[in-house]
Residue frames as qw, qx, qy, qz and C-alpha x, y, z in Angstrom:
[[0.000, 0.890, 0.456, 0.000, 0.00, 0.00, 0.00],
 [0.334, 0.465, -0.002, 0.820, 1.28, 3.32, -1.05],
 [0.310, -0.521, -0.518, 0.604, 1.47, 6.36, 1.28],
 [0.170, 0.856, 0.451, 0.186, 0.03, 9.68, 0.86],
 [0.477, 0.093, -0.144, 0.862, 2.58, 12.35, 0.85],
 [0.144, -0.911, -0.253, 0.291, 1.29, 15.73, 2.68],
 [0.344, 0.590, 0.069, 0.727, 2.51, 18.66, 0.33],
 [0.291, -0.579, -0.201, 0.734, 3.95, 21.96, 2.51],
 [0.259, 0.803, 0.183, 0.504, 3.50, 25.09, 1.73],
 [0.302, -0.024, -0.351, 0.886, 5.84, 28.02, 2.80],
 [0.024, -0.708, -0.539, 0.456, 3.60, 31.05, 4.64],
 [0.297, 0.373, -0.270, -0.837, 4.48, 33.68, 1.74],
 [0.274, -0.168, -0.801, -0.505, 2.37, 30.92, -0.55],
 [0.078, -0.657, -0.677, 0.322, -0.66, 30.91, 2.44],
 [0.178, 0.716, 0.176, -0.651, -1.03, 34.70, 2.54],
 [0.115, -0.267, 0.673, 0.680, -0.72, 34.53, -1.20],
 [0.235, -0.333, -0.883, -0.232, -3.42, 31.93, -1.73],
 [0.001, -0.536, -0.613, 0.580, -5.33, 33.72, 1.22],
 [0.153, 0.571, -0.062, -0.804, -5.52, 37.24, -1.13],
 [0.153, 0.102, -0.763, -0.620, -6.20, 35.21, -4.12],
 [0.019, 0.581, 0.792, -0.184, -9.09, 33.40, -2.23],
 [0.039, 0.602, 0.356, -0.714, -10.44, 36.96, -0.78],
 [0.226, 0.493, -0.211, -0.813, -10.62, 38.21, -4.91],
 [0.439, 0.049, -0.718, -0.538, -11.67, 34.99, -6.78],
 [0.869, -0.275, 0.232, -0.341, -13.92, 32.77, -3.54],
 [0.487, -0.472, 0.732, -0.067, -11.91, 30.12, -2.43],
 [0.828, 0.249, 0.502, 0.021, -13.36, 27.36, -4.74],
 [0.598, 0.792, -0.118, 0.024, -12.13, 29.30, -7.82],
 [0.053, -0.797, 0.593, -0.101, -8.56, 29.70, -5.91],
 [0.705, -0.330, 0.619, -0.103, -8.10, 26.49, -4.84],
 [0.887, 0.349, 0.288, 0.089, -8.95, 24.92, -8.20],
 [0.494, 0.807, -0.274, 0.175, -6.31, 27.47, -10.02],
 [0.050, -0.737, 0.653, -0.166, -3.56, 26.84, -7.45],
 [0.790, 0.033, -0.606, -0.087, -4.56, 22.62, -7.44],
 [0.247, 0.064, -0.897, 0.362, -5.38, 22.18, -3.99],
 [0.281, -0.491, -0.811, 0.150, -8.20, 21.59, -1.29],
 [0.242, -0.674, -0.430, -0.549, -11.12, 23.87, -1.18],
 [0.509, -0.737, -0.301, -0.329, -10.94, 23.24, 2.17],
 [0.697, -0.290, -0.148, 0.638, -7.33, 23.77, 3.15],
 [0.076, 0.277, 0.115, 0.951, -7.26, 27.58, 1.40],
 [0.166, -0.663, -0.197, -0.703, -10.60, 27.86, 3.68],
 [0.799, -0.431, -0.294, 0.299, -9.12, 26.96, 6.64],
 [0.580, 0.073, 0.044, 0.810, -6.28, 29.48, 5.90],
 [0.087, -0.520, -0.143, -0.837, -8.56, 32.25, 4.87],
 [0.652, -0.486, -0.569, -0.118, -10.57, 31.35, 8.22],
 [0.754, -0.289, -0.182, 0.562, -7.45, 31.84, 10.14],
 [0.346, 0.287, 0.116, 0.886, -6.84, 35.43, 9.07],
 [0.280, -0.620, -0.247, -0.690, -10.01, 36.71, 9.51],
 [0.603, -0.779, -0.145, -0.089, -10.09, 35.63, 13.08],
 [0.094, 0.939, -0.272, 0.189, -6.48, 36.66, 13.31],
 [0.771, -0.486, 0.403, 0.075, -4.45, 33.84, 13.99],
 [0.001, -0.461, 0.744, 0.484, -0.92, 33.22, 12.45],
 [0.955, 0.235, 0.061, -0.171, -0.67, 30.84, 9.59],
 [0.342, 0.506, -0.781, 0.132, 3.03, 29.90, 9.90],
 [0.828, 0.146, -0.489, -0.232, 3.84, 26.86, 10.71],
 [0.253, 0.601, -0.646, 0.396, 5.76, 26.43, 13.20],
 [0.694, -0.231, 0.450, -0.513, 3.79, 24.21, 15.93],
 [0.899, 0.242, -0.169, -0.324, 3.63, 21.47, 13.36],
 [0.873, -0.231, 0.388, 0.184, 5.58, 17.87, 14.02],
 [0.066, 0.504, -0.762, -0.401, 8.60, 17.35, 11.76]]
């Protein structure tokens, strides 16, 4: 059985993808940048109630 690799993204590509969301709606962004609908609205989620979106809590 094959594993599923978890793609990173650096935090200038989040707030990127965030401002793209905020000008095309998230579904449009997501599809142009080929990922989950619902990781870019998790991200954009995270802004508006002002919490970082670096990474830095996360397990190696």
């Amino acid at each position: 059985m094959s594993r599923i690799t978890r793609r990173s993204y650096t935090d200038e590509f989040k707030h990127q993808a965030v401002e793209l969301a905020e000008s095309l709606g998230p579904a449009a962004a997501a599809r142009q940048l080929e990922m989950s609908v619902k990781t870019l609205a998790n991200w954009v989620d995270a802004v508006r109630a002002g919490r970082s979106l670096t990474s830095e809590a996360r397990r190696p």
